[in-house]
C-alpha positions as CSV (number, residue, x, y, z in Angstrom):
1,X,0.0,0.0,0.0
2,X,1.3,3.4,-0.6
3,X,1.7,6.4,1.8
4,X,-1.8,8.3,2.9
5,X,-3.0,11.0,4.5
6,X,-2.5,10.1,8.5
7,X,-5.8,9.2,9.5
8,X,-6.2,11.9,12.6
9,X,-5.8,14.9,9.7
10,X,-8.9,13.9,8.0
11,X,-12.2,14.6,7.9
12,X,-14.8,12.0,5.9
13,X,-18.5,12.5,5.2
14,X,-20.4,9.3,4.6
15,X,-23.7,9.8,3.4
16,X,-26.6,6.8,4.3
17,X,-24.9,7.1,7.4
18,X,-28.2,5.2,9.4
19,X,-28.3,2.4,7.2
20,X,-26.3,-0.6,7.9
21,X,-23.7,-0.6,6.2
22,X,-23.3,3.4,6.4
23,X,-23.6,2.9,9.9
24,X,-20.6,0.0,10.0
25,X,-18.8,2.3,7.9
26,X,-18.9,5.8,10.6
27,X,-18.1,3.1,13.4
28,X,-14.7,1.5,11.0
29,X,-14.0,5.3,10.4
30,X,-14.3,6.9,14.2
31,X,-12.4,3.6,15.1
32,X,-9.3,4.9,12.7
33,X,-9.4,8.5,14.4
34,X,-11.0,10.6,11.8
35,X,-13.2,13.1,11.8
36,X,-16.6,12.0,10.4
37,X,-19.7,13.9,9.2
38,X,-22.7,11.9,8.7
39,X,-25.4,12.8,6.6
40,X,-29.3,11.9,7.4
41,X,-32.5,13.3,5.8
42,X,-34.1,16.2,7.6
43,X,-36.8,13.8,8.6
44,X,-34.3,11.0,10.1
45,X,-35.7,10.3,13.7
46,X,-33.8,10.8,16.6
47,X,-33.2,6.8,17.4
48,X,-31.0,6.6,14.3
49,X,-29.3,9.4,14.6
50,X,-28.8,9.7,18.5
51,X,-26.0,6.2,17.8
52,X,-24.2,8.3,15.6
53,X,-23.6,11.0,17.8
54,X,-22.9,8.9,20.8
55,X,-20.7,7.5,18.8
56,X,-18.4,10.6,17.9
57,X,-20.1,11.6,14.6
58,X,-20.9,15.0,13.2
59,X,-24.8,14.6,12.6
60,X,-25.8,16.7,9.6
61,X,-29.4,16.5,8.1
62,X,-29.2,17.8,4.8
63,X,-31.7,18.3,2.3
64,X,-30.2,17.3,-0.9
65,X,-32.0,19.3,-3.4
66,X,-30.7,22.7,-1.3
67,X,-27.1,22.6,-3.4
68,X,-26.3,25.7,-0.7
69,X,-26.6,24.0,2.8
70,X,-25.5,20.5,0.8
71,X,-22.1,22.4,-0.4
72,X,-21.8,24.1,2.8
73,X,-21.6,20.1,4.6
74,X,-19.5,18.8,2.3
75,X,-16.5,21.8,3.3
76,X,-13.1,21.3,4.4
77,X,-13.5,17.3,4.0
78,X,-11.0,14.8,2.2
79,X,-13.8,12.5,0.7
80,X,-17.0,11.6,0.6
81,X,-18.7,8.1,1.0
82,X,-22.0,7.3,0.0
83,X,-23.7,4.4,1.6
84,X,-27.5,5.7,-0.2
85,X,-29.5,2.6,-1.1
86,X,-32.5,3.0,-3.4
87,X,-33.1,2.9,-7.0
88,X,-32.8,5.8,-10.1
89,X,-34.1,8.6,-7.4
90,X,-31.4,7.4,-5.4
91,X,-28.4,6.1,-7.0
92,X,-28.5,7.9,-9.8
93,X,-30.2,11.1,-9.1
94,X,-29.6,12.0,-5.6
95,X,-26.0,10.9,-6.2
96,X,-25.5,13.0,-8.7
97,X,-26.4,15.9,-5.9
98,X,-23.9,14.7,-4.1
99,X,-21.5,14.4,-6.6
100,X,-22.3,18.1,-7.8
101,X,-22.3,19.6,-4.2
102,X,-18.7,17.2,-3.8
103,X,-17.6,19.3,-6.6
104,X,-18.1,22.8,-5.1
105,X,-17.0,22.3,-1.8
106,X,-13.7,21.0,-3.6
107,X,-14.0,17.3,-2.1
108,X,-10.8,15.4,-3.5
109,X,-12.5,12.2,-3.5
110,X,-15.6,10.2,-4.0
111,X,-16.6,6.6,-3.6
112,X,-20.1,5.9,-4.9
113,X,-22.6,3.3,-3.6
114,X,-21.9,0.4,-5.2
115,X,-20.4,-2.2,-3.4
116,X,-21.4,-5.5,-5.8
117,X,-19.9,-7.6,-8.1
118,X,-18.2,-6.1,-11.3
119,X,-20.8,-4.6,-13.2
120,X,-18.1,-3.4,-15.3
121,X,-18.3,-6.9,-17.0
122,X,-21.9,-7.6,-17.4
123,X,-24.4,-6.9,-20.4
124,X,-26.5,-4.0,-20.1
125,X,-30.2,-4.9,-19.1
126,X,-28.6,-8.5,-17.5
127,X,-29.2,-6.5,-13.7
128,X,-31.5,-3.1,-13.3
129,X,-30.0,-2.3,-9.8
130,X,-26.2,-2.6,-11.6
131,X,-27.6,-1.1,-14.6
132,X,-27.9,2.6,-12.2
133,X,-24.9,1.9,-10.9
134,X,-23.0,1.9,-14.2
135,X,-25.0,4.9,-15.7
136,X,-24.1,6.8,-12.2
137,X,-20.0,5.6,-13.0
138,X,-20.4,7.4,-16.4
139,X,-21.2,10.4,-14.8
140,X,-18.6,10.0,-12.0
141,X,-16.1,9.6,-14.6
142,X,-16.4,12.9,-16.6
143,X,-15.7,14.6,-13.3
144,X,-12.3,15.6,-12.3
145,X,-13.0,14.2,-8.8
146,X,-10.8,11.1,-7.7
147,X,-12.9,8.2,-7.3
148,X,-12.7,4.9,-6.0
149,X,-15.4,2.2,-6.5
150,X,-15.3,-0.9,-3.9
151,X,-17.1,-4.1,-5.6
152,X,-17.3,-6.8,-2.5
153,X,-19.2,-9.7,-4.6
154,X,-22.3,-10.7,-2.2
155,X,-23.0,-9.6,1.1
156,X,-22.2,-13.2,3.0
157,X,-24.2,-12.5,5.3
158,X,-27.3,-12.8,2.9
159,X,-26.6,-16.3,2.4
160,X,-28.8,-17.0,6.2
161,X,-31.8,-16.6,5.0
162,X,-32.0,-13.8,1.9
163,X,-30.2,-15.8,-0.9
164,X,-31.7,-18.8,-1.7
165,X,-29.0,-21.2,-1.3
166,X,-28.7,-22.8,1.5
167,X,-31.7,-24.5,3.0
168,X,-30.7,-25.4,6.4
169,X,-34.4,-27.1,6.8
170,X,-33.5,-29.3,4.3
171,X,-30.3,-30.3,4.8
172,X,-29.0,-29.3,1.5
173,X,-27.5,-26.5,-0.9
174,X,-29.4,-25.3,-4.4
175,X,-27.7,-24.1,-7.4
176,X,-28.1,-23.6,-10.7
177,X,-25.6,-23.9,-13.7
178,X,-22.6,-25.3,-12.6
179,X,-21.8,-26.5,-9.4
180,X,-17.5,-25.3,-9.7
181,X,-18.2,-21.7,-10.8
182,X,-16.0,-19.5,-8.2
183,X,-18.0,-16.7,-6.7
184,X,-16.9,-13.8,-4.3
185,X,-18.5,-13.5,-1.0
186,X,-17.9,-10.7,1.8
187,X,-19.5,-9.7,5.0
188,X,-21.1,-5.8,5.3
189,X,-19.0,-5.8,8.6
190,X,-15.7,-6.6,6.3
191,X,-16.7,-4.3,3.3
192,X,-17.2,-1.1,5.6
193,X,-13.8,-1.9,7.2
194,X,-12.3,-2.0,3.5
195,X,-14.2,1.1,2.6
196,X,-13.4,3.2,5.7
197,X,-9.5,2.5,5.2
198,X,-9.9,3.2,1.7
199,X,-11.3,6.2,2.1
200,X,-8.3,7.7,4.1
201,X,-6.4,6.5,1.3
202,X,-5.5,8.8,-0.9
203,X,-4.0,6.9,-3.5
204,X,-6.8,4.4,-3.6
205,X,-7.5,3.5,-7.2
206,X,-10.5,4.0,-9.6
207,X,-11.9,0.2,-8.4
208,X,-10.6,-2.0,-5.4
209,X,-11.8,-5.8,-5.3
210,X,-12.4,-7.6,-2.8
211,X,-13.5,-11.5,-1.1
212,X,-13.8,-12.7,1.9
213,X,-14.3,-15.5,0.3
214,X,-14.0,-17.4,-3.4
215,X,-16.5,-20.3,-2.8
216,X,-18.3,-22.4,-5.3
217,X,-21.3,-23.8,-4.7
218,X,-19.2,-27.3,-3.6
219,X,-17.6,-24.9,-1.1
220,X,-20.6,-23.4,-0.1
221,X,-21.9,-27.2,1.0
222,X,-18.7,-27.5,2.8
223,X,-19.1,-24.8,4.5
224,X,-22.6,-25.4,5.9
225,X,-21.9,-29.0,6.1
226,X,-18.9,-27.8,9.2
227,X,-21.4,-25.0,10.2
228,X,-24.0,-27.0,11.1
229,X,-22.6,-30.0,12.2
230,X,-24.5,-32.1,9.6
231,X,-24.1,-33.2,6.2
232,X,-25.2,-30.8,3.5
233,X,-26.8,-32.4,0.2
234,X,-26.3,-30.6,-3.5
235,X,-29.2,-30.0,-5.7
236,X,-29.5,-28.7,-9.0
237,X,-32.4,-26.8,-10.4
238,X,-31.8,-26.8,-13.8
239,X,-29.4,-24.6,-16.4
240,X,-28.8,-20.8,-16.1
241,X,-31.2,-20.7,-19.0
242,X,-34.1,-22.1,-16.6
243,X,-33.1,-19.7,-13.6
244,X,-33.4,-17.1,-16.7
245,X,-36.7,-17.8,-16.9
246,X,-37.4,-18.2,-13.4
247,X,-36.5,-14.4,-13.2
248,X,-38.9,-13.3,-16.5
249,X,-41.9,-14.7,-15.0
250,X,-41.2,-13.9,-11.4
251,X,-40.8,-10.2,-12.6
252,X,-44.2,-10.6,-14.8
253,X,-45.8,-11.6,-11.8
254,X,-44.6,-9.6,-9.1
255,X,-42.5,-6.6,-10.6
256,X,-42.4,-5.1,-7.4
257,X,-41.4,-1.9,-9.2
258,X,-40.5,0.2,-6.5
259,X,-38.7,-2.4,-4.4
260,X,-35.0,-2.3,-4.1
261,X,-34.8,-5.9,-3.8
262,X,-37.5,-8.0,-5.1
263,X,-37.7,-11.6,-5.0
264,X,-36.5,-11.5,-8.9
265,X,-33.8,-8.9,-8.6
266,X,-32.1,-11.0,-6.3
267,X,-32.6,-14.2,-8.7
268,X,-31.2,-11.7,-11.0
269,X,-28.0,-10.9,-9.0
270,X,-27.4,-14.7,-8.4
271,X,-27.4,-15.8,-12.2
272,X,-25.1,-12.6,-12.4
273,X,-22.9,-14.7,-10.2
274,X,-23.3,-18.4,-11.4
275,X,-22.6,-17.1,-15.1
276,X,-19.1,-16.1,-13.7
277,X,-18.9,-12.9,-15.7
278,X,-18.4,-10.7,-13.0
279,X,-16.1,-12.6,-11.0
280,X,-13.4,-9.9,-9.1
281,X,-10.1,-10.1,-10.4
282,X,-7.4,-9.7,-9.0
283,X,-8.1,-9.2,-5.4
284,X,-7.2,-6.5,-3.5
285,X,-7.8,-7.9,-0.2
286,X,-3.9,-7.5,0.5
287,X,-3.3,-4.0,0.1
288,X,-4.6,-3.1,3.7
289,X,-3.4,-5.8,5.6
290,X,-4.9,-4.8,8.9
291,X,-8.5,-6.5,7.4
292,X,-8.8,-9.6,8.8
293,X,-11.4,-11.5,6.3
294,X,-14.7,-13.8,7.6
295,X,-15.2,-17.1,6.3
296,X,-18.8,-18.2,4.6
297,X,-18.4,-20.7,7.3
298,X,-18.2,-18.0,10.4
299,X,-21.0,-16.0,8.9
300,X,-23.3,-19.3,9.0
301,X,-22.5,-20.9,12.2
């Protein structure tokens, strides 16, 4: 890793501060020594924000369509970190506020919300919440502003209950395609440590990638096979081409339009995977050393 900034001389604003990972993110940051300003809607109650403040935090409730009080936040800081979750409104248009207002207050850096597998290599269309990620990167990138994207594969921790994998129920582990396709799995807790040192690092580059794990689906019965102290059967559902289809008439069905995460957009995100398209490479899980990565084995027992 090359020299920073020392972590006491710097002041990061992290906006999505109340959501989980935002919140993990403050917490890795404060831990480091430096000086954080968390952003929260005007209307954020007083049981979100109360942690952050207890916990050392600058609260700030912003209204990002005032680009005066926005710009105003966003002063004398080193980067700024969005954690915002949400779809076009969010990633790409209220982003975009933040970029803007990032701009003015002469912010050196910027590392956007995406924190996924590479969307870089995927089709467009083949994932809507990547697809606003990528069209928010095209506007990042005609800035002059230094940015750094973190891509983390899955969150691990969605494989206990959210990611229809492993059925613990059942004894066994579902897939589709094929069965020794590596994948790259991370826990939130893990990712906001990774972001919070990379954001006091000044020389961080455009994208870091990261794993706390490379399973396949084989690995992933291992794992839940030692986790839960029982054997762990494999099933297979069919092709990719069947899950394909799986996704089209779930998203007839139940579009769920306004959802973040409907049932299909996760189906989605998991073909996205088992195609092995967007597989990170190379890692980057070396270059802060102090990270100490959890297994898909920890995260399920």
């Amino acid at each position: 890793m090359t020299e920073q900034q020392p972590f006491t001389h710097q002041t990061i604003v992290v906006a999505g501060a109340t959501g989980h990972l935002g919140t993990l993110i403050v917490k890795e940051l404060l831990a480091r020594h430096a000086h954080v300003k968390a952003l929260v809607r005007k209307d954020t109650p007083l049981t979100k924000t109360d942690p952050l403040e207890k916990a050392g935090a600058m609260v700030i409730p912003v209204d990002y369509q005032n680009t005066v009080t926005l710009v105003e936040a966003l002063q004398n800081s080193q980067c700024v970190v969005s954690a915002l979750s949400g779809l076009r409104e969010v990633i790409v248009e209220t982003q975009s506020l933040l970029l803007t207002a990032a701009l003015d207050a002469g912010v050196p850096r910027f590392v956007p919300s995406d924190y996924c597998i590479d969307y870089t290599k995927l089709a467009e269309g083949s994932n809507r919440n990547l697809d606003l990620r990528r069209e928010f990167a095209k506007i990042l990138d005609h800035t002059p502003i230094h940015a750094t994207s973190v891509l983390n594969g899955m969150f691990t921790d969605l494989l206990k209950g959210q990611a229809p994998l492993i059925l613990p129920s059942f004894n066994r582990v579902i897939y589709w395609g094929d069965a020794d396709q590596p994948m790259d799995f991370t826990t939130i807790a893990d990712t906001a440590a990774f972001t919070a040192v990379a954001a006091l690092d000044s020389q961080a580059p455009r994208f870091l990638k990261i794993a706390g794990e490379v399973a396949t689906i084989r690995g992933l019965q291992r794992a839940a096979s030692q986790a839960y102290g029982k054997e762990f059967s494999l099933r297979r559902m069919g092709g990719l081409g069947f899950l394909e289809t799986m996704i089209s008439i779930m998203r007839t069905i139940a579009p769920a339009k306004d959802s973040v995460f409907p049932p299909w957009q996760g189906m989605q995100y998991l073909h996205n995977m088992l195609t092995g398209l967007p597989k990170l490479e190379p890692l980057d899980n070396a270059r802060y050393p102090e990270i100490k990565w959890t297994r898909v084995r920890e995260v399920l027992a």
